[in-house]
N, C-alpha and C positions, 0 to 999 in steps of 0.2 A: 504494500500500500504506500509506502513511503516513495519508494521509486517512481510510482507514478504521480505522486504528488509533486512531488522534486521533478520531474520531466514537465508537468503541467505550467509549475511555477515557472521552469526556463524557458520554456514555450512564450509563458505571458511575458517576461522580461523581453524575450527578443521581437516579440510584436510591437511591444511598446516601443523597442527602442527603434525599431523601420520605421515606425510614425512619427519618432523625433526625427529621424534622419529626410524620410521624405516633407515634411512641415518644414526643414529648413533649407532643404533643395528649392522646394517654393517660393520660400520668402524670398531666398535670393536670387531667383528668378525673377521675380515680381521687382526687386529693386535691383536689378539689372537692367528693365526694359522700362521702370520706372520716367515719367519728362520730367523736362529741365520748364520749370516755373517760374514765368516772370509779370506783375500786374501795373497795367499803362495806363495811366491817368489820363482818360481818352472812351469816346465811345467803340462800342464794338465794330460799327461800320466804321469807322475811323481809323481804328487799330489795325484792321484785317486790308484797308488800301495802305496804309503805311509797311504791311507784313509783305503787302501781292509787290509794292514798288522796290523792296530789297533784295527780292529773286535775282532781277535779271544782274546786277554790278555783285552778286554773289553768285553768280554762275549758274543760277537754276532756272526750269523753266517751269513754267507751273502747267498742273497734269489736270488738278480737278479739283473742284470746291466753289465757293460763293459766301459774301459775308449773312445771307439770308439760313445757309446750312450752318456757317460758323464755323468750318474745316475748309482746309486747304494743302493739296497734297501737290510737291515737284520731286523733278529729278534732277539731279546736276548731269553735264556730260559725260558720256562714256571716258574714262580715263586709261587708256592703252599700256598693261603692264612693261615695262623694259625686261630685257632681258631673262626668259624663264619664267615670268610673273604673268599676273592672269588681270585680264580689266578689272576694271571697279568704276562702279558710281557711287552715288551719293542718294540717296530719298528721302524727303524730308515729309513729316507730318506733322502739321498744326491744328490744335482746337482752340480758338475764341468765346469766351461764356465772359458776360457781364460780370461784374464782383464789386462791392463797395467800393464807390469811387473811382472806376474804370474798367479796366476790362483785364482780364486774367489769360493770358498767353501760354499754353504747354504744346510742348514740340518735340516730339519723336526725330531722332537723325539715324539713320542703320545705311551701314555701307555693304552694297551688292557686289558680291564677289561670283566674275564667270567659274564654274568648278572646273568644267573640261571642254573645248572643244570641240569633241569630237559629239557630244551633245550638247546643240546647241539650245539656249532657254532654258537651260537647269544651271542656276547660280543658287549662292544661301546668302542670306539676308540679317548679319549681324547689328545688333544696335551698337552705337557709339558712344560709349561714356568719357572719356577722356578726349575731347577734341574742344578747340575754340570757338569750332564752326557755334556754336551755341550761345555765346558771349556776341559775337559778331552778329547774329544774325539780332537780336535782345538789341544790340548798342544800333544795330543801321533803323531797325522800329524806331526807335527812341529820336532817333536823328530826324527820321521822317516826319515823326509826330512833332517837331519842333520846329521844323524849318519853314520859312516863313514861304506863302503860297505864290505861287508861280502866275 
């Protein structure tokens, strides 16, 4: 009787501890793919022509969205690996929601990497945590939202 108790017990000990393990696979998922958060003292229509006019002198072209959806999705161009290296782009996703006092700005960046040529349109789709592109794209809004009107 004991054997099996002691078997049962180690059973529940290792369930529990896959569910700590898988719970913080997630979370760090979840804050890997987490945006980058920044709120514009500005209306949302406002914010989102300030967001669409940063695209193109930041290399992107915009693919699809409207400030009425409040999303806005580009691509940068295809960038040709050197040597041995595989293309890459850039993709950018933004969401627009109103927020006390202006508008609240989150932005997905994930860089598309071709896998293999020899199939082609199968690339993986990494997000980007460590780049400026995310600073620069926050400071050129910001610019836009400020600069006096043409």
């Amino acid at each position: 009787m004991r054997t099996s108790f002691s078997g049962i017990l180690f059973a529940a000990a290792l369930l529990l501890a896959g569910c700590a393990v898988a719970d913080s696979v997630r979370e760090r998922m979840a804050a890997d793919n987490a945006p980058r958060t920044r709120t514009f003292p500005a209306e949302p229509r406002a914010t989102y022509a300030a967001a669409h006019a940063a695209l193109d002198p930041m290399g992107f072209r915009f693919t699809h969205g409207g400030p009425a959806e409040g999303q806005m999705d580009a691509l940068s161009s295809v960038m040709a690996g050197e040597a041995g290296e595989k293309a890459r782009q850039v993709s950018l996703h933004a969401d627009f929601h109103a927020a006390d006092g202006g508008t609240e700005v989150k932005i997905w960046l994930k860089e598309i990497i071709e896998d293999d040529s020899a199939h082609l349109g199968m690339a993986t789709s990494t997000t980007m945590r460590d780049t400026p592109l995310y600073e620069v794209f926050f400071h050129a809004i910001q610019s836009n939202l400020t600069a006096p009107p043409r």
